[in-house]
C-alpha positions, -999 to 999 in steps of 0.1 A, spaced: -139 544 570 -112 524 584 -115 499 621 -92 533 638 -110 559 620 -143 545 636 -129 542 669 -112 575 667 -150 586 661 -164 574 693 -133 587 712 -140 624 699 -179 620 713 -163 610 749 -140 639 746 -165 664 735 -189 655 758 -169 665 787 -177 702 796 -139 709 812 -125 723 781 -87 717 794 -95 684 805 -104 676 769 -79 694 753 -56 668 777 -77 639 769 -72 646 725 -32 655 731 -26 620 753 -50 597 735 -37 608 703 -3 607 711 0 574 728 -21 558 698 4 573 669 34 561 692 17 528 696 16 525 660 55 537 653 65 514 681 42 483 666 57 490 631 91 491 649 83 458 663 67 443 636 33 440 650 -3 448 641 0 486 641 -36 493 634 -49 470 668 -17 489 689 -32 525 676 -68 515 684 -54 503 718 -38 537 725 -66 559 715 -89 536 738 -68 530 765 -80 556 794 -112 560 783 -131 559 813 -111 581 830 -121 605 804 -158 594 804 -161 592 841 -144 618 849 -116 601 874 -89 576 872 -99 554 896 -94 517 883 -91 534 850 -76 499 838 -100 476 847 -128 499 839 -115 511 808 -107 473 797 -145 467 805 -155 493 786 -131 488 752 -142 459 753 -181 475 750 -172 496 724 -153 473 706 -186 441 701 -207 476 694 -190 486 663 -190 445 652 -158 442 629 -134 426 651 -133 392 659 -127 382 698 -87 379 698 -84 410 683 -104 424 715 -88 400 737 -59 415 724 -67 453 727 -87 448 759 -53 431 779 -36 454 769 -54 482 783 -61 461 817 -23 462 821 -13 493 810 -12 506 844 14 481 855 47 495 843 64 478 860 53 440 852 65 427 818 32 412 799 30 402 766 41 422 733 10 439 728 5 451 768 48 464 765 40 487 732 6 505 751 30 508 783 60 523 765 38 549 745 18 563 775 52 566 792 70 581 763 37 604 754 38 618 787 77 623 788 75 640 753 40 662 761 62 675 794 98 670 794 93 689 830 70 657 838 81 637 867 87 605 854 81 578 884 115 557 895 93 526 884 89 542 851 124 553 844 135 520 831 111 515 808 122 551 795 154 545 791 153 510 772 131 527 747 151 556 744 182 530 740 154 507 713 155 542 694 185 550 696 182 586 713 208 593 740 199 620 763 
């Protein structure tokens, strides 16, 4: 089994674990479809697609194991990083690595480094794609539209 297949293991438990059966069915669309975005945009920008997919599939995880979205960075930084010693077969930058990335996510509209841009541009785009009737915030807008532009989609 590969480093994403494991994670995508422990993600499942979280999901299943939670009794609101539409609030899981939320948490396997998003999670899933940030992490495959985060690898097409990593292999787009010639990064480590298998550290951006593990990224996304982690990345609001404690808003999905505690139930609420409060500090959901920080708190789901804290607890990648957990999950990430537990299974032992990554070394610390590649945690360092994942784990920033999920601490920033939330901060749109900050530039941080590579890694932190491709976990911010596939939650946007996932959510844009899952709804086109979602409201996309003002602060988020630009961050659409260059990726739309980086893919060459004109709406």
């Amino acid at each position: 089994m590969n480093r994403l297949e494991k994670i995508r293991e422990i993600v499942n438990g979280v999901l299943m674990d939670n009794s609101d059966l539409e609030e899981r069915q939320c948490g396997f669309v998003h999670l899933y479809g940030v992490s495959s975005i985060c690898r097409l945009l990593a292999l787009k920008r010639g990064l480590d697609e298998e550290l951006c997919g593990i990224a996304g599939m982690l990345h609001d995880i404690s808003s999905y194991k505690l139930g609420h979205n409060f500090d959901h960075s920080k708190l789901g930084s804290i607890e990648s990083r957990k999950i990430l010693n537990e299974v032992r077969c990554f070394d610390e930058e590649e945690i360092d690595i994942i784990c920033k990335s999920i601490y920033n996510h939330s901060n749109k509209q900050e530039i941080h480094s590579v890694y932190d841009e491709i976990l911010k541009d596939a939650d946007v785009l996932q959510h844009y794609l899952n709804n086109p009737n979602f409201k996309v915030e003002e602060k988020e807008k630009i961050r659409l539209n260059n990726l739309f532009r980086e893919l060459g989609i004109s709406l």
